[in-house]
C-alpha angles and dihedrals in degrees: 000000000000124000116247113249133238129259109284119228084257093053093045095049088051087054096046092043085044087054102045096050100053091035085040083224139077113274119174125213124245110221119221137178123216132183124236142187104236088176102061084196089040136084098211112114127199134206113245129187110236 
């Protein structure tokens, strides 16, 4: 199974300018990774960017 990929800078533009227009400020995004079960009968877990 293939790993999910990160934000791209795209992504991430579309969340910071998301971000500034309903704040009214600049607020950048703390990027995070989590884990998930994609298999719900699996145990294979895969990193995720949240």
């Amino acid at each position: 199974m293939s790993a999910i990929e990160d934000f791209t800078d795209s992504e991430l533009w579309i969340i910071r300018t998301t971000l500034e227009e309903r704040y009214g400020e600049k607020i950048e995004p703390q990027l995070a990774e989590t884990e998930l079960r994609l298999d719900p009968y699996g145990t294979e877990l895969t990193v995720c960017p949240a």
